[in-house]
C-alpha positions in Angstrom: -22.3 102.7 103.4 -20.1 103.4 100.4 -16.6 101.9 100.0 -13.9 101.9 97.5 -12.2 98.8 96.9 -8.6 100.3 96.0 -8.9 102.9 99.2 -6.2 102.5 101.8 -8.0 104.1 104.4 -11.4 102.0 103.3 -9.1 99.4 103.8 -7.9 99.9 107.3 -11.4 101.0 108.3 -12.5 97.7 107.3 -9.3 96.0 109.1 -7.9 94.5 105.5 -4.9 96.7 106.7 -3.6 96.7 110.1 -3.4 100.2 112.4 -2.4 101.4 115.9 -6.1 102.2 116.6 -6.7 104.3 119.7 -10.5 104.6 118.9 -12.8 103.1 116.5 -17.0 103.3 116.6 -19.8 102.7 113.7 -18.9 106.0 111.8 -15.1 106.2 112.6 -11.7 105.0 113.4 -9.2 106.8 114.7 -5.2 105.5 114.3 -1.4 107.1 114.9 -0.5 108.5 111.4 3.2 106.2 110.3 4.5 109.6 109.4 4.2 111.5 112.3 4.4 115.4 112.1 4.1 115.8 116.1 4.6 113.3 119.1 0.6 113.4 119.0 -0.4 112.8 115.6 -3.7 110.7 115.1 -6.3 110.3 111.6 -9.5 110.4 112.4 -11.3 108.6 109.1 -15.2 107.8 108.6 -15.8 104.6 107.5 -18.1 105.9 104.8 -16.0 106.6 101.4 -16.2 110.6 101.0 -13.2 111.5 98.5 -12.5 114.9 100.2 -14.2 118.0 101.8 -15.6 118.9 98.5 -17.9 115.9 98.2 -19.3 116.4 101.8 -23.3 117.0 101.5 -26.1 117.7 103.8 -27.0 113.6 104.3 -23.4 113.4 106.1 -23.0 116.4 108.7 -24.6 114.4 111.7 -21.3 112.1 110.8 -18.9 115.8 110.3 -20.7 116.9 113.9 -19.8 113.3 115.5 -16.5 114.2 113.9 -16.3 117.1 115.7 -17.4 116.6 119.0 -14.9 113.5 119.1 -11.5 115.4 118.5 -11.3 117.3 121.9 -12.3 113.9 123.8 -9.6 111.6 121.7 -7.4 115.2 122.3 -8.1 115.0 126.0 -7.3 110.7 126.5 -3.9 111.4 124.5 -3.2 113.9 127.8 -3.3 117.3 125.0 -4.6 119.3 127.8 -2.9 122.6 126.7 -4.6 122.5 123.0 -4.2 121.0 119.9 -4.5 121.7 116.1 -6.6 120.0 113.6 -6.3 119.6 110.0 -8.4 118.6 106.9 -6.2 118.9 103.8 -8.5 119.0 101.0 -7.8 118.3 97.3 -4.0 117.4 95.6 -3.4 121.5 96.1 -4.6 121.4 99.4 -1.6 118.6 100.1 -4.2 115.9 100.3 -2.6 112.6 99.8 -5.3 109.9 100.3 -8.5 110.2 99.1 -10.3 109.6 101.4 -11.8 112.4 104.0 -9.9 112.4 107.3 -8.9 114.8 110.0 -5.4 115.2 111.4 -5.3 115.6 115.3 -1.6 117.1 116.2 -0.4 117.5 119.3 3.0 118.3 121.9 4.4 120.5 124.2 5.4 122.6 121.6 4.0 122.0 118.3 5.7 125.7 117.1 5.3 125.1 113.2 4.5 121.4 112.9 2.7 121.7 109.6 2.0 120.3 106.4 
């Protein structure tokens, strides 16, 4: 499995860095973002190094579809019964900030125009 050394999030996927973990299996791990944007507001990371969207390729979409099928269940234990939102910024234009692929679970009462 790739890694980057100088990676924050290959960091704390490796527990060099400390999270609040609310899930973690071989592929994944799945913490509360410090800077939350709703009173839900979890990463969902793969453990493999994959810079952004744009470097996915076909050897890692069983990993994308484990993605995937994981959000509504880690949606669902955090008690987001009425919905939730998902996001995957992609690239510095896209407001990507570490890079390093990861999905953004959000969710409230009322998440009204909790963005990026």
């Amino acid at each position: 499995m790739l890694t980057d050394p100088d990676c924050l999030f290959c960091k704390i996927t490796a527990g060099e860095i400390p999270s609040d973990q609310v899930y973690s299996d071989e592929y994944v791990v799945v913490f509360k973002d410090i800077n939350p944007k709703a009173s839900v507001h979890l990463l969902i990371v793969p453990r493999e190094h994959i810079k952004s969207l744009n470097e996915l390729e076909e050897k890692h979409d069983s990993l994308i579809a484990h993605c995937m099928r994981l959000l509504p269940k880690i949606a669902k234990e955090q008690g987001l019964d009425n919905g939730f939102r998902t996001v995957i910024n992609t690239g510095a234009g896209g407001g990507q900030e570490v890079f390093h692929l990861h999905i953004h679970l959000l969710g409230s009462n009322d998440l009204g125009d909790a963005w990026f």
